[in-house]
C-alpha positions in Angstrom: -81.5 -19.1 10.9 -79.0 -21.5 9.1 -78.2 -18.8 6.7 -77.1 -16.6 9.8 -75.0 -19.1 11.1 -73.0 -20.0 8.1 -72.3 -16.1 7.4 -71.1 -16.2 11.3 -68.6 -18.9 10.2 -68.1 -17.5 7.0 -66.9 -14.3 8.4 -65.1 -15.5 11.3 -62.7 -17.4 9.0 -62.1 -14.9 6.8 -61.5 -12.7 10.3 -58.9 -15.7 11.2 -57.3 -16.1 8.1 -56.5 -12.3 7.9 -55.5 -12.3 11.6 -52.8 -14.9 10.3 -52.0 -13.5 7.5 -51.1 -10.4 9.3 -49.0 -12.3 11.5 -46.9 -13.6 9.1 -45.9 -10.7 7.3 -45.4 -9.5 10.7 -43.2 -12.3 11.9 -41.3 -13.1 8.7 -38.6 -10.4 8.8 -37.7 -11.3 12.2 -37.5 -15.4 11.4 -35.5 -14.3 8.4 -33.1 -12.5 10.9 -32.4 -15.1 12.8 -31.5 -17.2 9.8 -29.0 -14.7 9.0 -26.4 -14.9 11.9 -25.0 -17.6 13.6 -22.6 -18.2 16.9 -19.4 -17.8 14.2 -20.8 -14.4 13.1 -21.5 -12.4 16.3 -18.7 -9.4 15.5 -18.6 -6.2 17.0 -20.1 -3.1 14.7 -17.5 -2.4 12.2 -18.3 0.3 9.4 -14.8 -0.3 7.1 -13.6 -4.0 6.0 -12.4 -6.0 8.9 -9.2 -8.4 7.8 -9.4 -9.6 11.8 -5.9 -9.9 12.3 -3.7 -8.9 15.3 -1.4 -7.2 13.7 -3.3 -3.8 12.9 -1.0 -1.3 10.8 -0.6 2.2 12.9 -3.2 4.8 11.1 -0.2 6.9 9.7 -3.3 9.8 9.0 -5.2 10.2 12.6 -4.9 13.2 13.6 -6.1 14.6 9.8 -8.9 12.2 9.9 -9.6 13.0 13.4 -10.4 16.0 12.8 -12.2 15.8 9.6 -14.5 13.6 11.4 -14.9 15.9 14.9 -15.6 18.7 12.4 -19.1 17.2 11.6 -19.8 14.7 14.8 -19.6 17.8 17.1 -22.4 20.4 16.9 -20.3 23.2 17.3 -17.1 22.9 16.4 -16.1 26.5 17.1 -14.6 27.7 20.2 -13.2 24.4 21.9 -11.8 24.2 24.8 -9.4 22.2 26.5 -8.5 19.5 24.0 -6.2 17.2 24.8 -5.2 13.6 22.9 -3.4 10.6 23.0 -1.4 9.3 21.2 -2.3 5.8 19.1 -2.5 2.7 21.2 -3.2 -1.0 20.7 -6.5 -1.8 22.6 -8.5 -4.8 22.5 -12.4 -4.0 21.3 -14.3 -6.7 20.8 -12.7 -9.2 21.5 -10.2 -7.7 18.7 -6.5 -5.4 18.9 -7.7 -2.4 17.5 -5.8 1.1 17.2 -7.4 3.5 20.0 -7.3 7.6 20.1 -8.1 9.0 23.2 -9.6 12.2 22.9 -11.0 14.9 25.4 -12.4 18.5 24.9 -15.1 21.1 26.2 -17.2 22.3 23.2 -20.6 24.6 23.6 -23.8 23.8 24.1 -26.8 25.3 22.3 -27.3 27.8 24.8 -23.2 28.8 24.2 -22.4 27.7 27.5 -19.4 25.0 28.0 -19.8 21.5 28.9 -18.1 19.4 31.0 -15.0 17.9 29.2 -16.1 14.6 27.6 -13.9 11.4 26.7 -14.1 10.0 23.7 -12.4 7.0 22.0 -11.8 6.7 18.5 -11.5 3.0 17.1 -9.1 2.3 14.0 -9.6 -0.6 11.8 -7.2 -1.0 9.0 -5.2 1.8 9.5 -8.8 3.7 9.0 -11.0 5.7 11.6 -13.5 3.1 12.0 -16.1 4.3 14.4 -16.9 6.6 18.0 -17.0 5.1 21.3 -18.2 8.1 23.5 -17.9 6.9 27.2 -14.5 5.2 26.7 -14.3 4.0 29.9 -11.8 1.7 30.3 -10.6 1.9 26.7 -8.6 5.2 27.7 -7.5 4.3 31.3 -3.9 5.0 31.9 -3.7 6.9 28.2 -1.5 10.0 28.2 -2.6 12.8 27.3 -1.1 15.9 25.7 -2.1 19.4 24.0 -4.3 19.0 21.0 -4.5 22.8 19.4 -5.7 21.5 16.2 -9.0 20.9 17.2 -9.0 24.1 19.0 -8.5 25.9 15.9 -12.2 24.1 14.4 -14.7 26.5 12.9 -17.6 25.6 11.5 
């Protein structure tokens, strides 16, 4: 009877040890995480190098990288309708003056049909499309908007 309960034990540490084990491999990433960033470093997402200054240069090349970019981010780039954009204005995003392009068009859905026209802000860092906010919100109130046949002319 001895015999049974020290295997009990036996195996119910071994159980526990694994059981721990497990959680530390599960926890670590996430401690490790939390080491990583501090109250100085919380940013917003930005996919080019950030200098964080103020004085942000004008992108010289939107519209070309505009719609270099809109030619792979929307499904079907054929047959757009309705385009219209604004021209480059200083907005702050993130707490930061960024470059904003206001952007709105009705492209095709999988079925062919149209979609509601959508708004879309396109943030510059650097002088360099940086990233897509697509419900711009408040980012393009007031912009001014005018013909945008370039991205009319898409295919695919």
């Amino acid at each position: 009877m001895s015999d049974g309960r020290i295997n009990r034990k036996t195996t119910l540490r071994l159980r526990l040890k694994r059981s721990i084990k497990f959680a530390a491999v599960l926890l670590l990433p996430i401690a490790l995480a939390a080491c990583m960033t501090d109250d100085d470093s919380v940013k917003s997402i930005s996919y080019t190098s950030d200098r964080g200054v103020a004085d942000q240069p004008f992108p010289a090349n939107y519209r070309p990288e505009l719609l270099a970019f809109l030619k792979t981010y929307i499904n079907n780039p054929a047959g757009i309708r309705n385009a219209v954009i604004a021209e480059p204005a200083q907005r702050s995003v993130g707490g930061r003056q960024r470059y904003v392009v206001c952007v709105k068009y009705s492209a095709r859905d999988s079925d062919g049909n149209y979609r509601d026209p959508r708004d879309h802000a396109l943030v510059y860092v650097d002088g360099r499309l940086d990233h897509i906010v697509d419900k711009s919100g408040e980012l393009c109130a007031g912009a001014v908007y005018a013909a945008f046949p370039e991205l009319e002319k898409l295919t695919r």
